[in-house]
N, C-alpha and C positions, 0 to 999 in steps of 0.2 A: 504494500500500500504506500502511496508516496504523502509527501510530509503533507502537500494542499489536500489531500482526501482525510488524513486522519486527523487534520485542524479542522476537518468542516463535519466532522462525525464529531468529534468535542463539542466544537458550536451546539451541533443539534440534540446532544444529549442534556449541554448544560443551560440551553432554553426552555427544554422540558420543565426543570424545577422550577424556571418564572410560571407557570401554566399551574394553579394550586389542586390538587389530589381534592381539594374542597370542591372549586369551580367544577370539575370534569365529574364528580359524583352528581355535584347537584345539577348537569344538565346530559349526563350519560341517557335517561329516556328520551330526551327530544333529541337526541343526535342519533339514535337508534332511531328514530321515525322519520326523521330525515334521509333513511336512507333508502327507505321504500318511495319520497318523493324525487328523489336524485337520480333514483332508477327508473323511473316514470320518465323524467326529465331527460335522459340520455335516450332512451328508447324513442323520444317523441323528436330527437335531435333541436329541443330547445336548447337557448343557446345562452340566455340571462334572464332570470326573476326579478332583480333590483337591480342592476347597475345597468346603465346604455351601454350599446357601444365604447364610448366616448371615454364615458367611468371605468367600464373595465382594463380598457385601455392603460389607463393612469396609474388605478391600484394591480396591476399585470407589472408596470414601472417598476414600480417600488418593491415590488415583491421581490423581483429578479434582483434588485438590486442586496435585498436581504438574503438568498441564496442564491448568488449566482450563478448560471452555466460558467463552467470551466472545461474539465478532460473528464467529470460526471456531469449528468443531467443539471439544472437546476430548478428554482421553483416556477418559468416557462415553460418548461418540457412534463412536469408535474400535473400542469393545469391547476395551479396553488387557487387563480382566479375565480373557477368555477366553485372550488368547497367554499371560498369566500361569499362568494353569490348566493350558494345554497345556504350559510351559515344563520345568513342577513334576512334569509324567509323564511326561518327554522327557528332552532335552536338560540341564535342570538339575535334575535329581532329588535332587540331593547339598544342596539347598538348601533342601528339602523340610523339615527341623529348624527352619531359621533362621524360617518361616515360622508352623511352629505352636508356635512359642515367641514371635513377633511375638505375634501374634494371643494367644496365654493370658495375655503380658500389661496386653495391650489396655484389656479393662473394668476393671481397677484404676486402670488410667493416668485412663481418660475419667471415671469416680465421682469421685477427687480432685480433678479439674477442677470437673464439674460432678455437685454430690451427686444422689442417686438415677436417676442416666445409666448405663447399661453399652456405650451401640453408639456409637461412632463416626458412625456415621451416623444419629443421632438428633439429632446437634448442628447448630448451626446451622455457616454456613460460615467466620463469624468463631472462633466456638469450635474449628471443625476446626483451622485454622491455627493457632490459638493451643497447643494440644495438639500439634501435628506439630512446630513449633518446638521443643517441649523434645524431640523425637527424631531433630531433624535429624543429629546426628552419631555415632548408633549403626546397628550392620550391616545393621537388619533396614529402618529407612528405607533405607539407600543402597541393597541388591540390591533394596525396590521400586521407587525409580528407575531405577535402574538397567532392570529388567524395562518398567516404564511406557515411557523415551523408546524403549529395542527393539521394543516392541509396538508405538505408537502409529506407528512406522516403518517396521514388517515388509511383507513379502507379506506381502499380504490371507489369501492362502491357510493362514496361522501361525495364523491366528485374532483377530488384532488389525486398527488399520489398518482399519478398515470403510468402504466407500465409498471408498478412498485419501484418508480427510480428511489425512494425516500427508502424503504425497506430495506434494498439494495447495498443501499449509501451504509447505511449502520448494520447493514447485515441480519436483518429481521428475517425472521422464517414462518411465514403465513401455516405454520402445524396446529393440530390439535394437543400434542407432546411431543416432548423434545428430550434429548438426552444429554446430560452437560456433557462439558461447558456450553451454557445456553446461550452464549454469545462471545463476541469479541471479549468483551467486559470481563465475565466471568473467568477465561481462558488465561487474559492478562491477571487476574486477582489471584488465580492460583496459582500462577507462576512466581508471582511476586510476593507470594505467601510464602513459598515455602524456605524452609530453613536452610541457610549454605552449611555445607558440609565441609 
């Protein structure tokens, strides 16, 4: 594994613990019911619930920009966008504000940046980050991370997660059991356990 894949399997394991074992209990039924409408939704080849064109475009942006393609997939090739979309009719509908107050304030952000620019994704990728930096530490970045490492993570079935590139990434094994070491993690823990001789 090279050094950029095992930085970006860190990243994704240690975003998990922002994401609270509270939150994921208390809306694990409506993300389970979301997934019967996601499979509706793939089947019917709908293509957005909440966001335009225009919106997903932008939070599509940002997303990549939070896990980017490199020499793995990233959260573009995932389709991070769609479990977004579906999240926004589902399960976190309550979040539904935060998003289209992101997004209205968007092309003022991107025009100061860069003059006669409105889309986010007009910019180049250095300009993206350089813009997302001044938003790192307001609510409407953190719940689309927040949403991105979920999606880029989910059953496939949520609408994210395409191909299991996120599974892949961390080495997850879609079993009903497994036999240790149960993953990378475990494999390293025990090695690094054990006693030198």
């Amino acid at each position: 594994m090279t050094q950029a894949n095992s930085s970006r399997r860190q990243f994704l394991i240690s975003s998990l613990s922002g994401i609270s074992v509270t939150w994921l209990a208390a809306h694990w039924p409506a993300a389970m019911a979301a997934q019967k409408q996601a499979e509706e939704a793939a089947r019917q080849g709908t293509a957005f619930q909440f966001f335009s064109p225009e919106q997903a475009a932008e939070v599509e942006a940002i997303a990549s920009q939070i896990i980017p393609s490199d020499d793995t997939p990233g959260a573009r090739e995932a389709h991070v966008v769609y479990f977004i979309d579906r999240a926004l009719t589902t399960f976190d509908r309550d979040k539904q504000p935060a998003y289209v107050e992101g997004l209205r304030q968007l092309p003022s952000r991107v025009s100061s940046l860069v003059p006669g620019k409105t889309k986010l994704s007009d910019l180049t990728s250095e300009q993206q980050i350089q813009l997302l930096t001044t938003l790192e530490k307001t609510d409407f970045f953190e719940l689309v991370r927040i949403h991105t490492v979920m999606g880029f993570l989910a059953k496939p079935d949520y609408g994210g997660n395409q191909d299991e590139v996120g599974w892949k990434l961390i080495g997850f094994e879609d079993k009903m059991s497994h036999r240790p070491p149960f993953g990378y993690y475990d494999r390293e823990y025990n090695r690094d356990a054990k006693p030198s001789t």
